[in-house]
C-alpha positions in Angstrom: 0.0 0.0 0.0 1.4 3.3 -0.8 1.1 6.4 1.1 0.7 9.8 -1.1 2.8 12.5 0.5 1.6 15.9 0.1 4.0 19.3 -0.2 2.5 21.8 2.2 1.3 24.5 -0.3 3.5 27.5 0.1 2.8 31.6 -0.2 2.2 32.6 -3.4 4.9 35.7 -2.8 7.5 32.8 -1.8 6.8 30.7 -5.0 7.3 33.5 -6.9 10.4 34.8 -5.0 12.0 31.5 -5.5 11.0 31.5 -9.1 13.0 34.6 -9.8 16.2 33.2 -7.8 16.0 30.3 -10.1 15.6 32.6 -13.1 18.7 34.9 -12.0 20.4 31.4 -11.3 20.1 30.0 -14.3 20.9 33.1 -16.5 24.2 34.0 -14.7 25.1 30.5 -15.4 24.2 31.0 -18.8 26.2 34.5 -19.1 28.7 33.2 -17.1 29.0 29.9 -19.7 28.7 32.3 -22.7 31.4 34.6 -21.3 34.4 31.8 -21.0 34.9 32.7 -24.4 37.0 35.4 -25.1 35.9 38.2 -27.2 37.2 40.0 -30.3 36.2 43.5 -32.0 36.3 43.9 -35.4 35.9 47.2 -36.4 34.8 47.5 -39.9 32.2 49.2 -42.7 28.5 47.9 -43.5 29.0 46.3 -46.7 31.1 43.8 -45.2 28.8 42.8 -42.2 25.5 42.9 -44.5 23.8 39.8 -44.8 25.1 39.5 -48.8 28.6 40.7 -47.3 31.8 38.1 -46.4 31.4 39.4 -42.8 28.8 36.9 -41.5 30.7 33.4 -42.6 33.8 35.2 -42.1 32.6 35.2 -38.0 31.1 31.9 -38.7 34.4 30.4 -39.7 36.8 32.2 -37.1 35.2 31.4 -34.2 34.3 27.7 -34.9 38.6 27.8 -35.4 39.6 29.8 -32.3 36.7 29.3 -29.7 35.8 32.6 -29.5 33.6 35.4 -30.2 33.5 38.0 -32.9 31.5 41.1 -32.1 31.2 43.3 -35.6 31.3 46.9 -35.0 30.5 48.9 -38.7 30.8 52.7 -40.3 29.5 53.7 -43.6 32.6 53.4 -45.1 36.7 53.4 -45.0 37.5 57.0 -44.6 33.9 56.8 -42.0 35.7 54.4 -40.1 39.0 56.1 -39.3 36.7 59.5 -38.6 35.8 57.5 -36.0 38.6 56.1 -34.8 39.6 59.7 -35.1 37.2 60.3 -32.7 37.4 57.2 -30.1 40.8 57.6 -29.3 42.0 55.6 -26.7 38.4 54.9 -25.7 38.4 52.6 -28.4 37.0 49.0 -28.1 38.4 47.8 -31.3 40.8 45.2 -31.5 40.7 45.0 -35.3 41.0 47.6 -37.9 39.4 45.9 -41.4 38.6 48.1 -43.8 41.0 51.2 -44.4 42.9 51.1 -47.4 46.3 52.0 -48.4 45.4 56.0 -48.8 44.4 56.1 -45.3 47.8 54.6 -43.7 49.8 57.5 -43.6 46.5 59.7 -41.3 46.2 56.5 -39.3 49.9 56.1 -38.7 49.8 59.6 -37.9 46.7 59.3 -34.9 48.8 56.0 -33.6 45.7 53.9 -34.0 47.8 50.1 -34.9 50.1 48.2 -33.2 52.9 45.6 -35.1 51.4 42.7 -36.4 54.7 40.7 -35.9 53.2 37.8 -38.9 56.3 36.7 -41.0 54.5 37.9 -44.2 56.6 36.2 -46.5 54.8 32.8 -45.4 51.7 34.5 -46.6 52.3 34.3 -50.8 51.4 37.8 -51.2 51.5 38.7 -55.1 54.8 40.2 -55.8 53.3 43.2 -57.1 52.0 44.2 -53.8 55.5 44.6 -52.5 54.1 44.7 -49.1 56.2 44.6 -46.0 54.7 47.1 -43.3 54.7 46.6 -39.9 51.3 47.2 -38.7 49.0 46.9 -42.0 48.3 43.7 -44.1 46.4 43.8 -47.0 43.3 41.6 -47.4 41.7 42.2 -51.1 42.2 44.5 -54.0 40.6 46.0 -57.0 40.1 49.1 -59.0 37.3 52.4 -58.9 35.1 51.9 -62.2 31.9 53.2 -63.6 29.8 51.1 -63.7 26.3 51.0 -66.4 23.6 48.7 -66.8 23.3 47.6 -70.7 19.6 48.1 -71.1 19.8 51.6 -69.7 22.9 52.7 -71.7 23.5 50.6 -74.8 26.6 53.0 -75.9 28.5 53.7 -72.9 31.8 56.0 -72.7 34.8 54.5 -72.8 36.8 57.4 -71.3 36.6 59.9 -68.3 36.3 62.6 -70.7 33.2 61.6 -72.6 31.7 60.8 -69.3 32.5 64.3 -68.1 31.3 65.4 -71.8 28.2 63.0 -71.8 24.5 63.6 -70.7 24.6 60.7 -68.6 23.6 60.9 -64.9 25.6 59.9 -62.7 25.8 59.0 -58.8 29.2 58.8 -56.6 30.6 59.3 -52.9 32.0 62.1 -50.9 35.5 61.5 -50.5 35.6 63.0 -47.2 33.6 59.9 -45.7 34.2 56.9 -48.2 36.7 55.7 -50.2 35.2 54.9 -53.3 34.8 58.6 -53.2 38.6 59.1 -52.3 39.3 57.2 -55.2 37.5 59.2 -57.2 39.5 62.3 -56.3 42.6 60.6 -56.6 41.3 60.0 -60.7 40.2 63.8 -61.6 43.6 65.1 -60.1 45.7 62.3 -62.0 43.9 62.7 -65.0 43.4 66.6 -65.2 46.3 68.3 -62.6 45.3 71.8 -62.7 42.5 71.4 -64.5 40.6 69.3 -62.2 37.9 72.5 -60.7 36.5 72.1 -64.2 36.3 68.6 -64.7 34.3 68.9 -61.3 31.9 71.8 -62.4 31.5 69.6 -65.9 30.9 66.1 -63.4 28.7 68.4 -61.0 26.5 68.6 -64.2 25.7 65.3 -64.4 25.8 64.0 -60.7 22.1 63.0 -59.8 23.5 62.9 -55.7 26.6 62.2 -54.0 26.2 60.2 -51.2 28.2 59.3 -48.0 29.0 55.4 -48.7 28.6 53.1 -51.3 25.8 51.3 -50.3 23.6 54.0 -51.0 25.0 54.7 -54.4 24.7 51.3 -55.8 21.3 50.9 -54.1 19.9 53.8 -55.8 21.6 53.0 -59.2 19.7 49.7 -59.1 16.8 51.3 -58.5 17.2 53.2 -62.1 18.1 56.7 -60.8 21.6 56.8 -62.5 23.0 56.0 -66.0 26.6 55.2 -64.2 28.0 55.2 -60.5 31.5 54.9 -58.7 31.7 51.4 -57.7 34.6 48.6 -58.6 35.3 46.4 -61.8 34.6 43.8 -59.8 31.2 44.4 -59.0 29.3 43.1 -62.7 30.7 39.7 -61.2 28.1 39.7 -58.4 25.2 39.8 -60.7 27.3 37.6 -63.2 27.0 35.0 -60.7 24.2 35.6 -58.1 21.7 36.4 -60.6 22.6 35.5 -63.6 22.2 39.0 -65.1 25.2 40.0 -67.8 23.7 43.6 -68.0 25.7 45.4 -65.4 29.0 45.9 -66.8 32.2 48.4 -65.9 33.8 51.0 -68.5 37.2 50.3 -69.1 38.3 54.2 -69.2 41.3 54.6 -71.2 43.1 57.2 -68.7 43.6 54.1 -66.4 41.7 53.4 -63.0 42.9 54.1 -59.5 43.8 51.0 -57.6 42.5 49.9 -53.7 44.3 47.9 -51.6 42.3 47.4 -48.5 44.1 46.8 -45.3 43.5 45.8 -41.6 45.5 46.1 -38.0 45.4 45.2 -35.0 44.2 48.3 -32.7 47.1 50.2 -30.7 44.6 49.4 -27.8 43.3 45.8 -28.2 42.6 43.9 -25.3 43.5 40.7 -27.0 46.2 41.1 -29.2 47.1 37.8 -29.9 43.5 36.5 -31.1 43.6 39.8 -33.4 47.1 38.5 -35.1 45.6 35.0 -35.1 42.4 36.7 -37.6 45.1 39.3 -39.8 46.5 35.5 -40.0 42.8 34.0 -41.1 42.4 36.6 -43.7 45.6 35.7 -45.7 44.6 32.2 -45.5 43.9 30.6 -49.0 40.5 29.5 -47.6 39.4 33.4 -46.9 41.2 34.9 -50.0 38.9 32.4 -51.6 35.8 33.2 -50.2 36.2 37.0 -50.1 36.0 37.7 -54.1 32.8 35.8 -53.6 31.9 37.8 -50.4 33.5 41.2 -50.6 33.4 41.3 -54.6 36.9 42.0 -54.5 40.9 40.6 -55.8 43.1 37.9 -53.2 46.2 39.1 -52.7 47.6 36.1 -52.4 49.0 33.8 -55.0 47.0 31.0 -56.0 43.7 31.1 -55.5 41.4 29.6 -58.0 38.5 32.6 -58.8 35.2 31.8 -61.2 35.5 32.2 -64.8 33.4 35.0 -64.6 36.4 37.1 -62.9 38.3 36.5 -66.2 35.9 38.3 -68.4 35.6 41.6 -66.4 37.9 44.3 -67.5 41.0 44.5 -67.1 42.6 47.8 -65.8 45.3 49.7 -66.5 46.4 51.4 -62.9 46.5 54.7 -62.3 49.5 54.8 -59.3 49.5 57.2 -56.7 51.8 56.9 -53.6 49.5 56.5 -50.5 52.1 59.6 -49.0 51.2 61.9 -51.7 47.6 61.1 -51.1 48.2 62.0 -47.4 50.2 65.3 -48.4 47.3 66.0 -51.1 44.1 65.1 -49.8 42.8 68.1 -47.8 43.6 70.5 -51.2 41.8 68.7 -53.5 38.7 68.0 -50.9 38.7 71.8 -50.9 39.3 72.0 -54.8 36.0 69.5 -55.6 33.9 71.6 -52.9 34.6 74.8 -54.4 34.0 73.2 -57.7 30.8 71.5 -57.2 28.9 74.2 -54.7 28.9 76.4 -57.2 
């Protein structure tokens, strides 16, 4: 025979005090579990933490391999993200700078923002052309400023900076006082025109539908139809090449050449875990991220090696236009002053 033994019912203002020690319990042993894992910052711009960016797997991949966590912290753009790092200071909580490019090394040099990344670089198979030894910056991926045009739109596109300037065409790009797209443009009006780049500006100013403060933006309103051309990268036609199958979008080949872009990352002067931020500069040189990042960041490797789509073999092929990232640095504020005065009037 079995006796049924009954719990003395309790107060309900005890059950439910209990019920909240078990909750606060159970969820610092669930922080407390989450937070073994140490933490890294990324510091970086939106298109490479979008959903269609390389950002997301790019976490994925790093933490399954180091047993940590990657925290994404994005800017518009490049030059958005050393404003504000500018900015930060030693208040910063970055531990990795991914996204500047070579133009911006000198300014960030300058504010002490990087610390050495001590990686033997020649066990990396960077391309020989990059020539690349610095001591705090590696480069990750490469490619070149284009225009690009959408075939249905503009059957007879320019094949020069000139007739674009001289076209009707409308055209969207960046600032180049908050992305780098937009730098890159103002590297390409002084190289091609010197002294006579405030006229090339009025003559663009013509034809500019808007200039906006990042990329995204741009190419989101060009898709939309608003714009005959915008500043983007020869690499981009291979998205829509090979996500959807639409040959359309294509980039002019401009026979004054096209700046080059090298973008770059660092470990932050002020990372709290310094050695997990070498071990991802590391992860992005690997052949297994070079590989992924064309297909990611719509971008060059910059290592030897890796095996892209055929589709990357049909896009144009530019000739570069070469600026030394310390004239850039020497240059930059005079020619931001030259394309305001230009355009504003």
């Amino acid at each position: 025979m079995f006796t049924t033994f009954v719990m003395p019912s309790l107060p309900r203002r005890l059950v439910v005090f209990f019920g909240l020690i078990l909750l606060a319990l159970s969820t610092s042993i669930s922080f407390s579990h989450a937070d073994e894992r140490p933490l890294l910052r990324v510091f970086t711009y939106g298109s490479m933490t979008s959903d269609w960016g390389p950002g997301p797997a790019l976490k994925a991949r790093f933490e399954a391999e180091c047993q940590c966590r990657v925290e994404y912290n994005s800017s518009e753009d490049g030059v958005s993200l050393l404003n504000r790092l500018r900015l930060e200071g030693q208040r910063t909580r970055a531990d990795v700078i991914l996204g500047l490019d070579t133009g911006l090394i000198p300014e960030a040099e300058r504010l002490g923002l990087t610390q050495p990344h001590q990686l033997a670089l020649e066990s990396f198979r960077l391309q020989d052309n990059l020539a690349w030894d610095h001591p705090h910056f590696i480069p990750f991926d490469q490619g070149y400023f284009a225009f690009v045009y959408h075939r249905q739109r503009t059957p007879h596109p320019v094949t020069s900076l000139e007739a674009l300037l001289n076209s009707d065409a409308r055209i969207i790009y960046q600032d180049p006082r908050t992305s780098t797209p937009g730098l890159g443009l103002l590297i390409w009006i002084q190289q091609v025109y010197g002294d006579q780049a405030p006229e090339a500006w009025r003559r663009l100013a013509e034809r500019t539908v808007t200039v906006t403060s990042g990329w995204s933006d741009a190419y989101s309103l060009f898709l939309a139809g608003e714009a005959d051309y915008v500043l983007s990268y020869s690499t981009s036609p291979a998205y829509h090449w090979l996500e959807e199958q639409d040959f359309n979008y294509q980039a002019v080949l401009m026979e004054e050449g096209h700046p080059r872009q090298i973008e770059v990352a660092a470990i932050s002067r002020w990372s709290q875990n310094p050695d997990l931020a070498r071990d991802f500069l590391a992860f992005l040189l690997s052949p297994s991220t070079q590989a992924e990042l064309p297909l990611g960041n719509w971008m060059l490797p910059v290592i030897d090696d890796v095996v892209l789509p055929d589709a990357f073999e049909a896009l144009i092929q530019p000739e570069p236009l070469v600026i030394t990232p310390e004239e850039l640095d020497q240059q930059r504020s005079r020619w931001i002053r030259i394309w305001r005065t230009a355009v504003s009037r």
